[in-house]
Structure formats: C-alpha cells, structure tokens
Backbone as numpy.savetxt, mean C-alpha at the origin, in Angstrom:
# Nx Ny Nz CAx CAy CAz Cx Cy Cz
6.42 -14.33 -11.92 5.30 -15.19 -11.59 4.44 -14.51 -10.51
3.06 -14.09 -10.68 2.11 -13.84 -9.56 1.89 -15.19 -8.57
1.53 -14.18 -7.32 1.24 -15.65 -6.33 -0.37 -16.09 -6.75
-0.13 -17.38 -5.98 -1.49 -18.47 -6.70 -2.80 -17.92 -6.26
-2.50 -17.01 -5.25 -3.80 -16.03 -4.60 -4.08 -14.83 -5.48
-3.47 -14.59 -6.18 -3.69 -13.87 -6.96 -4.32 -14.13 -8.31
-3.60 -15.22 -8.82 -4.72 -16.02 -9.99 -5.68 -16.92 -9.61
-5.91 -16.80 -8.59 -7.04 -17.66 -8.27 -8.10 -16.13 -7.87
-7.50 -15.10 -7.70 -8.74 -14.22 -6.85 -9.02 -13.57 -8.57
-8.18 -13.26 -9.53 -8.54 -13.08 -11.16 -9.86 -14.22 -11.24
-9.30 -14.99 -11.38 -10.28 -16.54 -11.47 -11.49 -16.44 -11.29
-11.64 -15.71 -9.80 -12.80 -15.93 -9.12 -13.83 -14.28 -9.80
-12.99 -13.91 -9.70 -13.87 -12.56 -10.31 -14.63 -12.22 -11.60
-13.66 -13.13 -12.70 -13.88 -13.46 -14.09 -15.18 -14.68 -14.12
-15.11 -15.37 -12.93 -16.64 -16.50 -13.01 -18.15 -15.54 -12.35
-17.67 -14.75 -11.07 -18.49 -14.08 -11.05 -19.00 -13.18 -11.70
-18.17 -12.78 -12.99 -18.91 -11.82 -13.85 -20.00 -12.55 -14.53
-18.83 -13.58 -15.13 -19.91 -14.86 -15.91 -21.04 -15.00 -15.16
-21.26 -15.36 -14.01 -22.45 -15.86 -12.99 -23.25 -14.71 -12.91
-23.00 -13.46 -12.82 -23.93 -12.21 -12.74 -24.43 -11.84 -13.79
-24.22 -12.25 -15.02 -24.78 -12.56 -16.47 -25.41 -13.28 -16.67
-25.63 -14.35 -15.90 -26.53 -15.51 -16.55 -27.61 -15.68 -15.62
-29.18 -16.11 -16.20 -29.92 -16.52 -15.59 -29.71 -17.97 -14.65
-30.10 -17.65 -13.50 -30.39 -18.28 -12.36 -30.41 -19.97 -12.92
-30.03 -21.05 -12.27 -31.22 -22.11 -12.57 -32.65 -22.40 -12.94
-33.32 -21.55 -11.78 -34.63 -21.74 -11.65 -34.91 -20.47 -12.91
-34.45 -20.01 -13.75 -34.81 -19.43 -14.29 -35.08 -17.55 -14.28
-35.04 -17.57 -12.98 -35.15 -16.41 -12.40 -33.80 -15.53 -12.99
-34.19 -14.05 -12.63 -32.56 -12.97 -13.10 -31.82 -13.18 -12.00
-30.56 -13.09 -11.83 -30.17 -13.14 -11.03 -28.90 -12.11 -10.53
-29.48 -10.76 -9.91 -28.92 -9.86 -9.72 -27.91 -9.65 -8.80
-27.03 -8.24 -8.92 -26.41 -8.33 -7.80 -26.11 -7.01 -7.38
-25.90 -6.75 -6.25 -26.44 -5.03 -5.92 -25.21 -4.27 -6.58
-25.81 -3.14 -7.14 -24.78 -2.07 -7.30 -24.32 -1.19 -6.55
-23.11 -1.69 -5.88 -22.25 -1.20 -4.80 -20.56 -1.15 -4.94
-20.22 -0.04 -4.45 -18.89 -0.09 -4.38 -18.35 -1.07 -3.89
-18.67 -1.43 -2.48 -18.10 -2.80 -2.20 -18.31 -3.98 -2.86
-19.41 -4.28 -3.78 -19.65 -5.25 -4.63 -18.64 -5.36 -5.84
-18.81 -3.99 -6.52 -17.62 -4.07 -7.26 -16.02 -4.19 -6.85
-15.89 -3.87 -5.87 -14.55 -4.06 -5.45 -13.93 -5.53 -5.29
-14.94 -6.49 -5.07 -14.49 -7.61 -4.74 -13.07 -8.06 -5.65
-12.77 -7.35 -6.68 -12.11 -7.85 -7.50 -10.59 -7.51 -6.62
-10.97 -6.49 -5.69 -9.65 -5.85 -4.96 -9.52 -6.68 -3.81
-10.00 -7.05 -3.54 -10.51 -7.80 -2.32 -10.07 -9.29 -2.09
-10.17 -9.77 -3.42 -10.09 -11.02 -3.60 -8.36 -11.43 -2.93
-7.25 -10.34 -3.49 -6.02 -10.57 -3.31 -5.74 -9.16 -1.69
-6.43 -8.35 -1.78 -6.20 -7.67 -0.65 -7.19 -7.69 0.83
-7.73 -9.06 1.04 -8.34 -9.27 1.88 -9.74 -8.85 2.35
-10.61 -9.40 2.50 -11.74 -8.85 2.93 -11.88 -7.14 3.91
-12.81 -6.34 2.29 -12.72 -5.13 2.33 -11.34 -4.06 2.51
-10.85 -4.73 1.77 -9.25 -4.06 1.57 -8.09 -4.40 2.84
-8.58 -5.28 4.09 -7.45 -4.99 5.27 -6.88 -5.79 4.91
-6.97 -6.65 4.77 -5.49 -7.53 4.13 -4.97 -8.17 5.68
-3.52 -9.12 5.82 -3.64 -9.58 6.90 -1.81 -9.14 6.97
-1.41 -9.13 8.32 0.01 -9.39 8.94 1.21 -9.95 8.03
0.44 -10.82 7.18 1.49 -12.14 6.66 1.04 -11.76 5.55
2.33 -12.70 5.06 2.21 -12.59 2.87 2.63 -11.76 2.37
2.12 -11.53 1.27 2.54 -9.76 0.33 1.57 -9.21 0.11
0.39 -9.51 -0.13 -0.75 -8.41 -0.22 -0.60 -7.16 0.57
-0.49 -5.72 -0.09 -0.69 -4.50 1.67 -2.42 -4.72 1.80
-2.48 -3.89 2.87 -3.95 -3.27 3.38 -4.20 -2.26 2.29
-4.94 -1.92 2.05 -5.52 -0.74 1.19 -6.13 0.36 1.90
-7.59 -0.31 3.13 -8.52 0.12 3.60 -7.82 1.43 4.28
-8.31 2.47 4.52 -7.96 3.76 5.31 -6.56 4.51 4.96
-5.55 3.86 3.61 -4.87 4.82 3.42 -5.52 6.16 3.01
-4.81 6.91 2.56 -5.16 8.49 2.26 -5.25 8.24 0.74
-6.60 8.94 0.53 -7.08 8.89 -0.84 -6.35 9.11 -2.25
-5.82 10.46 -1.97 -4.82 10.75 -2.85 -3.28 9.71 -3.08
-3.22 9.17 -2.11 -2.39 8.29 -2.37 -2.78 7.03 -3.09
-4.00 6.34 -2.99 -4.03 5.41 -3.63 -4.74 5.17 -4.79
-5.02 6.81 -4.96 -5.69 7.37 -6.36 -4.05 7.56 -7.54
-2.89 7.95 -6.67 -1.46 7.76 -7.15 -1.08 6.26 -7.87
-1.18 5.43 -6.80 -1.16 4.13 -7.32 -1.35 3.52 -7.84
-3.19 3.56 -8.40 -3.56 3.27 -9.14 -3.01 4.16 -10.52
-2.67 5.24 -10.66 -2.39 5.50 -11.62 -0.77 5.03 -12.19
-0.55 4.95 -11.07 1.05 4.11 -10.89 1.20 3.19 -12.11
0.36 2.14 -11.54 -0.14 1.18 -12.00 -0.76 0.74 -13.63
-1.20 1.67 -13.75 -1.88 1.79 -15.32 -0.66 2.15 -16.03
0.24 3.31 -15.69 1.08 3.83 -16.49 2.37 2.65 -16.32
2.38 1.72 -15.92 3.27 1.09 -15.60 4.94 1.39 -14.73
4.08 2.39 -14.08 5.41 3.33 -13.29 5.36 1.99 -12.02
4.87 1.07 -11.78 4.28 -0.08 -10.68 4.25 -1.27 -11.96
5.21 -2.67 -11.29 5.16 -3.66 -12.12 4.22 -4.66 -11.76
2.88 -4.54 -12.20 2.03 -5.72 -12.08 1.48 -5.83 -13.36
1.43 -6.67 -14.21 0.63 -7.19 -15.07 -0.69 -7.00 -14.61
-1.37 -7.84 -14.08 -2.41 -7.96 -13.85 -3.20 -6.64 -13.12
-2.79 -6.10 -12.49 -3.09 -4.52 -12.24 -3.39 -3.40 -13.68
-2.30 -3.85 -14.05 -2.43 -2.78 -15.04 -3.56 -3.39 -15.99
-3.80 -5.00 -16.47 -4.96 -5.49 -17.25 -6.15 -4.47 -16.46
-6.33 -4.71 -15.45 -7.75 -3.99 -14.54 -7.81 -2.80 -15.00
-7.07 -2.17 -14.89 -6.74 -0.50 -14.50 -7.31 0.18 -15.89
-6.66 -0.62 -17.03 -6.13 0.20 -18.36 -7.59 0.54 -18.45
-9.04 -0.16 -18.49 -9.68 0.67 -19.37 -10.51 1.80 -18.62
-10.39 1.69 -17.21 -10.92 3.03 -16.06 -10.89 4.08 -16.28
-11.57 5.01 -16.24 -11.12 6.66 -16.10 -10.21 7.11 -14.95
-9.93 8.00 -15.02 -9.39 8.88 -13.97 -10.71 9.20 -12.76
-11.53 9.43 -13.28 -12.72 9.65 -12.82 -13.25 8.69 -11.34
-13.40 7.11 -12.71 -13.26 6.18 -11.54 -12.24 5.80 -10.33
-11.14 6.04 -11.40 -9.98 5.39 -9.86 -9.97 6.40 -8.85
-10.59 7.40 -9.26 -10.85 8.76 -7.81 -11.48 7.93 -6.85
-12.97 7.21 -7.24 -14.12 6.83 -6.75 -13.28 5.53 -5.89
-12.87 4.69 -6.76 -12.41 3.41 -5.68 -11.09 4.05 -4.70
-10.35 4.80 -4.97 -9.59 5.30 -3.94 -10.27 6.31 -2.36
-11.52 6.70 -2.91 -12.48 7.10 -2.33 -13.25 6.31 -1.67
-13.09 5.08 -1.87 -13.55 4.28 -1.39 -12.91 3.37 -0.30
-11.84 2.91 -0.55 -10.77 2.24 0.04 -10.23 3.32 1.55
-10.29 4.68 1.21 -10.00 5.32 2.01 -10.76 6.07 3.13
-12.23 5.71 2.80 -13.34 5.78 4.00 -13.37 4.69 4.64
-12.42 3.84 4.72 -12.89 2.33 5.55 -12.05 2.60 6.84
-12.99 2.31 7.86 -12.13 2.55 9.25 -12.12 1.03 9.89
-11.16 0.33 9.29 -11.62 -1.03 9.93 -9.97 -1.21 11.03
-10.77 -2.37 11.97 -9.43 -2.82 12.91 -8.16 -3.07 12.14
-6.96 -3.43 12.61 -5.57 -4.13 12.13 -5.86 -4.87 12.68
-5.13 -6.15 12.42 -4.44 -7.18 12.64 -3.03 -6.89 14.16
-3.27 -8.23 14.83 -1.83 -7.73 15.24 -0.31 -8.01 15.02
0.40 -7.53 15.83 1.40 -7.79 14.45 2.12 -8.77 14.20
2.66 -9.30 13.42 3.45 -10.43 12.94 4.54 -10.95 14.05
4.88 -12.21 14.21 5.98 -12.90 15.37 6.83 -11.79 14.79
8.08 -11.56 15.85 9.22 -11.09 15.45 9.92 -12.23 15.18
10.69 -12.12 14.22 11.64 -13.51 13.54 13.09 -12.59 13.46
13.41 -11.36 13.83 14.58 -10.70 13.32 15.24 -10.73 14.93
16.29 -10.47 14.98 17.69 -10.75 15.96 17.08 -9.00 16.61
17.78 -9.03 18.04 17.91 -7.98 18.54 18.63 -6.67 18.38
19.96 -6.74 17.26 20.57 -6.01 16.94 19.78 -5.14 15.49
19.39 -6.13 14.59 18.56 -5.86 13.09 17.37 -4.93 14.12
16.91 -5.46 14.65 15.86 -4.47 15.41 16.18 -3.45 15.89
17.19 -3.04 16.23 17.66 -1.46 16.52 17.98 -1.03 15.93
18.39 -1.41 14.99 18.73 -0.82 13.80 17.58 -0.38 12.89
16.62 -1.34 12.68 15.65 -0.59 12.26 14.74 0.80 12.84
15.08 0.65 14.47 14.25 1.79 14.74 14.86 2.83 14.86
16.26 2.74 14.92 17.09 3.96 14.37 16.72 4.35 13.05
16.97 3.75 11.86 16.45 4.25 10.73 15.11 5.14 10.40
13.95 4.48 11.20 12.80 4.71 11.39 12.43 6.14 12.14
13.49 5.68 12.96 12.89 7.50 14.00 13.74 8.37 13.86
15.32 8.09 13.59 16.02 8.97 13.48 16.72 9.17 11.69
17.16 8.36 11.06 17.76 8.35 9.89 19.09 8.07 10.11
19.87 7.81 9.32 21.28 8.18 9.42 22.01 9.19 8.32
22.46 10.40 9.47 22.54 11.84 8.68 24.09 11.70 7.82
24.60 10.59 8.24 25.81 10.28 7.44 25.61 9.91 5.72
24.86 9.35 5.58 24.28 8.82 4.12 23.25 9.75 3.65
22.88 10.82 4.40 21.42 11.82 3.94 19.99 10.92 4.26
20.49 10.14 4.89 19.02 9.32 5.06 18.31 9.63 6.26
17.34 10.54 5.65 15.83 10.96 7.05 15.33 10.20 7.60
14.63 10.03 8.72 14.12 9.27 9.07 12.46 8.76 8.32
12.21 7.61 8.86 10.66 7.25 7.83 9.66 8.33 8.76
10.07 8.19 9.85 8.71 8.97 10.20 8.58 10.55 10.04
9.93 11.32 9.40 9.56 12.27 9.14 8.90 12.53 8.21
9.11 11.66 7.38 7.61 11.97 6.01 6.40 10.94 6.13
6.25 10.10 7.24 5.22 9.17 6.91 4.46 9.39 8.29
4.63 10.03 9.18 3.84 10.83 10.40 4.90 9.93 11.67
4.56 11.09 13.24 5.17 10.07 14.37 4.89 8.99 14.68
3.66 8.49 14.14 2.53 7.17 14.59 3.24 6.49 13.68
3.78 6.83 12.28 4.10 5.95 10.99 2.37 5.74 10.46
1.52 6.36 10.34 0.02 6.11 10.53 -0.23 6.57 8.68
0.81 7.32 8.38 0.62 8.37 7.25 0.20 9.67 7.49
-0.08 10.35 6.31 -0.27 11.78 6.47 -0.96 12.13 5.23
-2.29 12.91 5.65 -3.10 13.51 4.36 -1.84 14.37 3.58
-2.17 14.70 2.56 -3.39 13.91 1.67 -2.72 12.49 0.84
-1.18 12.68 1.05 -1.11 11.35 0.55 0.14 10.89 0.65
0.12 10.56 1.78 1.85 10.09 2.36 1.20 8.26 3.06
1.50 7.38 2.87 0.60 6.30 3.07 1.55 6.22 4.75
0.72 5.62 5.39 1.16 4.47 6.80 2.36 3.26 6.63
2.97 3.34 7.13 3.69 1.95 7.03 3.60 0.89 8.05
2.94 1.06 8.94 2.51 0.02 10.00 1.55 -0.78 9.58
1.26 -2.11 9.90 0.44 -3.07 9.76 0.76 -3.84 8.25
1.68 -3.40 7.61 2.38 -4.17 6.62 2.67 -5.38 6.29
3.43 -6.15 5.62 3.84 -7.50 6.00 5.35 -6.99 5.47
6.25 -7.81 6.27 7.70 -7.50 6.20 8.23 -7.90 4.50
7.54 -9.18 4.50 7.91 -9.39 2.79 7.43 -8.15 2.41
6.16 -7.20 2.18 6.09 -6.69 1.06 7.08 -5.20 1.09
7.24 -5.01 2.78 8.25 -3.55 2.88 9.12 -4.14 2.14
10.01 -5.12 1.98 11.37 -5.51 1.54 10.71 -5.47 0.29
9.95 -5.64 -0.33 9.81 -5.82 -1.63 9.70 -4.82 -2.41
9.30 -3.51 -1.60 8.78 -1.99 -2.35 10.18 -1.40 -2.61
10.76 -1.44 -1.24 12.11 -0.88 -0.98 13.33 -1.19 -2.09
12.79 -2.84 -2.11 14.10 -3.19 -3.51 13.44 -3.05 -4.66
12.14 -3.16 -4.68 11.75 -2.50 -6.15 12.49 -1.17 -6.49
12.27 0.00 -5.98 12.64 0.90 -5.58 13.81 1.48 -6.23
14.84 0.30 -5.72 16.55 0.66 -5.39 16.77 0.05 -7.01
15.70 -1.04 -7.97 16.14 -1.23 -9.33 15.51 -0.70 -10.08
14.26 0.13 -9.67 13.66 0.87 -11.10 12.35 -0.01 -11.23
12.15 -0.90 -10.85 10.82 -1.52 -10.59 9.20 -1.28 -10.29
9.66 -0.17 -9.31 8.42 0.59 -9.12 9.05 2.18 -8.64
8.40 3.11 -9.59 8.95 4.41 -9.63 7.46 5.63 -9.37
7.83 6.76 -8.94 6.36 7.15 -8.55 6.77 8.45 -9.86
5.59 9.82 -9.47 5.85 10.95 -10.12 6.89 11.60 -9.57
7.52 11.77 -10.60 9.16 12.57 -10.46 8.84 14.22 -9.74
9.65 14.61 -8.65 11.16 13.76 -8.32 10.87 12.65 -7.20
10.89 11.27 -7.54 10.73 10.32 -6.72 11.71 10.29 -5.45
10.99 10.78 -4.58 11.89 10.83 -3.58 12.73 9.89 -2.24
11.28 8.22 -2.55 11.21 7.31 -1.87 12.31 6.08 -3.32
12.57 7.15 -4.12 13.60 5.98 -5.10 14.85 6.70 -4.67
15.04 7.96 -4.16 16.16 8.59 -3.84 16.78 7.74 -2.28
15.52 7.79 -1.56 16.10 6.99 -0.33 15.94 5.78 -0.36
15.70 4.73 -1.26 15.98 3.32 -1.25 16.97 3.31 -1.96
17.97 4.11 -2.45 18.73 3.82 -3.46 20.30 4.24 -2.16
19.89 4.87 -1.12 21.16 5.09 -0.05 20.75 4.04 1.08
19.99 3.19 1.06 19.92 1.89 1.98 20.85 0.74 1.25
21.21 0.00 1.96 21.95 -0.86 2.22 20.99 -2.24 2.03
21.08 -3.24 2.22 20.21 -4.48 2.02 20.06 -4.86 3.26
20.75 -4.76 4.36 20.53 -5.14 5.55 19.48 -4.10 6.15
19.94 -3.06 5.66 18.97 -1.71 6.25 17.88 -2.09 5.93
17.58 -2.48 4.63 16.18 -2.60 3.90 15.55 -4.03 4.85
16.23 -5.07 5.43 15.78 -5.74 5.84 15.33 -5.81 7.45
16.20 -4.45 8.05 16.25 -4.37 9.48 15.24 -2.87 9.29
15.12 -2.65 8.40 13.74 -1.21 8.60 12.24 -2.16 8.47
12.16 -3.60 7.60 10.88 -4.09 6.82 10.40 -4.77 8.50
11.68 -5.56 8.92 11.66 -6.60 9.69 10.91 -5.35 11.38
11.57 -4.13 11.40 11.17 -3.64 12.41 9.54 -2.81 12.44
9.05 -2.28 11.46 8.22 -2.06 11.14 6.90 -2.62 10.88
7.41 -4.33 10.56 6.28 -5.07 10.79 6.16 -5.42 12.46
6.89 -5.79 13.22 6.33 -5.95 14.49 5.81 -5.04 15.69
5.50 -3.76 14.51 5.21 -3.15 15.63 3.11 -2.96 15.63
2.88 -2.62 17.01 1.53 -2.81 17.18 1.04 -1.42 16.31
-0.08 -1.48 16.50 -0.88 0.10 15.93 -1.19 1.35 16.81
-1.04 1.84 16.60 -1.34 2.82 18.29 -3.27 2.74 18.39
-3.50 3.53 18.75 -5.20 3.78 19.30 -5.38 4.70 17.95
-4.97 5.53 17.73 -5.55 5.79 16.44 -5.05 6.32 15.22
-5.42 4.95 14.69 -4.76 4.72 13.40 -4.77 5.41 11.76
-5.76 6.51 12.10 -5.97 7.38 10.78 -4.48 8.26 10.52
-4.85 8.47 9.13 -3.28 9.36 8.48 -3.58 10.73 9.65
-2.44 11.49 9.78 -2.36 12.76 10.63 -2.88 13.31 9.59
-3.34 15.04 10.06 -3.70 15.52 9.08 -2.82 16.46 8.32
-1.99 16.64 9.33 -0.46 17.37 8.28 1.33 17.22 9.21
1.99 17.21 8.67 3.27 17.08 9.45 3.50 18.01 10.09
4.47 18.42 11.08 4.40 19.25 11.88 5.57 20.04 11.36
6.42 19.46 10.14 7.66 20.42 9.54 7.58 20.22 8.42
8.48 20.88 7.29 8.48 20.22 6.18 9.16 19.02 5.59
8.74 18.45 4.89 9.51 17.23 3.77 10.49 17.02 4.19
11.78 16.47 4.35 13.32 16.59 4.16 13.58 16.40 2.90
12.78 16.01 1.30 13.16 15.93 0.33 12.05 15.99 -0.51
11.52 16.69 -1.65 10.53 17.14 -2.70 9.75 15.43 -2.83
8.86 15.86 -2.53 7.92 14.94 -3.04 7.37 14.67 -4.59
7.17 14.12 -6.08 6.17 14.62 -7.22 4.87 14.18 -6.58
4.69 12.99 -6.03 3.44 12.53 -5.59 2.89 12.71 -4.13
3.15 14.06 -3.77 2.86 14.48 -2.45 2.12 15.88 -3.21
0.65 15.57 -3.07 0.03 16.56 -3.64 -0.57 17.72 -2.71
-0.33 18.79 -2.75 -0.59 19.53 -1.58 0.23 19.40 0.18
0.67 18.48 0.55 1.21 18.18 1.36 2.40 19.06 2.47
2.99 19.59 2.91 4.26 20.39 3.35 5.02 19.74 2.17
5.53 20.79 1.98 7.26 20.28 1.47 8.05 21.18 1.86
C-alpha cells in the first residue's frame, strides 16, 4: 500500500495536467510556464516543496544530492531494481536523456535542512549507532558509513548520496529493503552486501542515530574521499574505489 500522500500528490498532478489543457473559464488559454521546476511538481508533490522534503515521514530530500546518483535511481526505478509502482508508472516512458535533466536538476538546488527530528531512541541504541557510523564493526567486515558516504555523512561526488537530514523511518526502510532483495542497485551492490551483515537492532540504532543529527555548515557532497572504497561500488561511477 502507498501512503495517502502519495496518492493524493498522483491525484493532484493528473488534475493539473487536466487543468493545463483546458481553457480557462473566462475563456481565455490558460498557460503554464515551461520550467523544470514546473514540471517537477509531480516530484514535489510527495518529496516536499522543491525536492527538501521534511525531518519526519518517509519521503527522502532529493534537492542537492549528487547528480549521478539520482540519475542511478531513477533508473533504479524504471528497471524495477527499486520497488515503487508508481515511480516506475512515471519513469517508464522518459529517456535516459531526460532523467539526466531532472537529476540535474534536483542536484543544483542549494536549499536549507530542516532540523533534526526529537531523539526518541535510548542512550545505549545511540552509541551504538555512532559506532557503526564512524567506525564499523571490523568483526562482521562492516565499514563504517562514513567511509563511503563522506566525514560530514554529506555524500560524495559524483554519486555516493548524504545520509543526514533523512527521516529514521525511511533509513530503516532502505536498509531492510536491502537485507530482502527489495531494492537492489548496479551489481556488485555493495550497500546490499552491508545491509545483509547488520543485525535489526543495528539497522535501527544506525537509522535512529543518523536522523538526530544536525547538518554541519556545509552541506554539499565532498568532492572526493580522501581513501578508497572499503568495497566495489557498480553504481559509484567514477568515484575512488
């Protein structure tokens, strides 16, 4: 089942097409500018005004990830390597061409965050997550997040996304997608290799710690890591490995 924000933001997009088709009342045309952000509204509708999306819920942010990454996603998405129905309805009849352009788009936006979500998790789940986070645990082969997702957690060109400013539901939700085959990227998936050596508590004490944390001062992807990968990326295009 999609959430009701989601068929209601379908809803709303499918009347505004209707409405941008039809003459006015008064008779008049009744236009509407041709703009990326105009067209996007359809992204917008479920990922918040101009892609930031908010603290809470499941929607992510879109705005200012790294292009190549959410030029990935979208293709994710179409190929059904990403389980959304309704994504993939959008997606299927686009070019490659276009989903360059709206990922190009989504990823010139320099807008504020939000701040971050109450903490609702115990003091222990919280150290635990920032152990996971900064260090890994080398007992299970598990790296830390910020060695592939930058020290800020901000991301990393050209296409390692941010994990800060998230909502804790949706980290828990990628992570266990992940660990069942739900959402899979270009092979060798390396973020299905490390959700698949987390634990459920881990997954809940990495989502739970990651959402409360603030944003630093500046929040753009780094522009490269300072070592390589700890594990092959397929959808790390150009990137260190």
């Amino acid at each position: 089942m999609f959430p009701l924000r989601y068929l209601l933001g379908l809803a709303a997009w499918a009347l505004s097409l209707a409405h941008a088709a039809s003459p006015a009342a008064t008779g008049a045309a009744h236009t509407v500018p041709d703009t990326m952000g105009q067209r996007m509204m359809v992204c917008t509708a479920c990922h918040g005004e101009q892609g930031r999306a908010t603290n809470a819920g499941y929607f992510p942010r879109i705005a200012g990830k790294p292009a190549a990454y959410l030029y990935n996603q979208l293709q994710h998405f179409r190929a059904g390597r990403r389980q959304a129905v309704g994504m993939t309805a959008l997606l299927d009849p686009l070019t490659d061409e276009y989903l360059h352009e709206i990922a190009a788009h989504f990823a010139s936006l320099d807008l504020p965050y939000p701040p971050p979500a109450p903490v609702t998790a115990d003091a222990a789940t919280l150290r635990r997550g920032e152990q996971l986070v900064k260090v890994g645990d080398p007992t299970r082969q598990l790296p830390s997040c910020n060695s592939c997702h930058g020290e800020r957690m901000t991301g990393v060109q050209p296409a390692i996304p941010g994990l800060l400013g998230l909502p804790r539901d949706y980290l828990v939700g990628q992570l266990g997608g992940w660990q069942t085959g739900l959402r899979r990227a270009t092979a060798p998936d390396c973020m299905g290799e490390v959700a698949k050596r987390l634990s459920g508590p881990d997954i809940a004490a990495v989502a739970s710690w990651l959402a409360a944390q603030p944003l630093p001062a500046d929040t753009k992807p780094a522009a490269a890591l300072p070592a390589r990968l700890p594990l092959t990326c397929g959808s790390d295009l150009g990137g260190v490995r």
